[in-house]
N, C-alpha and C positions, 0 to 999 in steps of 0.2 A: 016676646023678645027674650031671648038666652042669654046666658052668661056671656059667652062666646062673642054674642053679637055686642053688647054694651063695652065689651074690654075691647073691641075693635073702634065703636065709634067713641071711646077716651082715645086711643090712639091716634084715629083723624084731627080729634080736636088739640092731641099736641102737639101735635106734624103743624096744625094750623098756626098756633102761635108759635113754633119755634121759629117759621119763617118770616113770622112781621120783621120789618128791616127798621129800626130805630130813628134812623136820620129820616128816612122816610113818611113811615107814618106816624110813629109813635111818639116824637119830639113837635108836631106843628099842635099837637092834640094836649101835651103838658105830660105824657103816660112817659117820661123817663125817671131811672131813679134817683138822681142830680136834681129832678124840679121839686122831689116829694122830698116834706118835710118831715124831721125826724118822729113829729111826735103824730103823725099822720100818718105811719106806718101803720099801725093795727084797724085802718079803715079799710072798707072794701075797697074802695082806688088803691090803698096801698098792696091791699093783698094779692089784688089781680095783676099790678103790674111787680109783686115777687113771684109770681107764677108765671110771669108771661117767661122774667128772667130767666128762673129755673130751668124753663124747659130752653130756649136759647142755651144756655149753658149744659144740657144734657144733649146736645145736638148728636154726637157719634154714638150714645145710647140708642138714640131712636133709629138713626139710621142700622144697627146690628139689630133692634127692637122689629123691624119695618121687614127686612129679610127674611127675621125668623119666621114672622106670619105671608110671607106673600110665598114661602120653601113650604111651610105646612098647608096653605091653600091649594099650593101645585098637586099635592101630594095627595091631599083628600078628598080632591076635586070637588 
């Protein structure tokens, strides 16, 4: 596995969580940041669910991110 290939499947996997829908999933499960307590932040439950944030909040990133690589796949076939 390349470079190449691993910086594509981080990409799938933030395209994955930027689409979890909150009210949906993430809220019947306890994963929102309203239930996590302040001093539970620096646990992995907290960490994962400020990553899930992040990337929700980088969403128009990803999508200019998503183009660039789907323009250079066309290209290099």
């Amino acid at each position: 596995m390349g470079f190449w290939t691993f910086m594509e499947g981080l990409l799938l996997l933030a395209n994955a969580m930027a689409i979890l829908n909150e009210d949906i999933f993430l809220a019947p499960r306890g994963w929102t940041l309203a239930e996590l307590q302040a001093g539970r932040r620096s646990s992995l439950k907290g960490q994962i669910i400020g990553l899930i944030h992040a990337c929700q909040f980088m969403r128009l990133s990803l999508i200019i991110l998503n183009i660039v690589i789907i323009v250079i796949k066309l290209v290099s076939g």
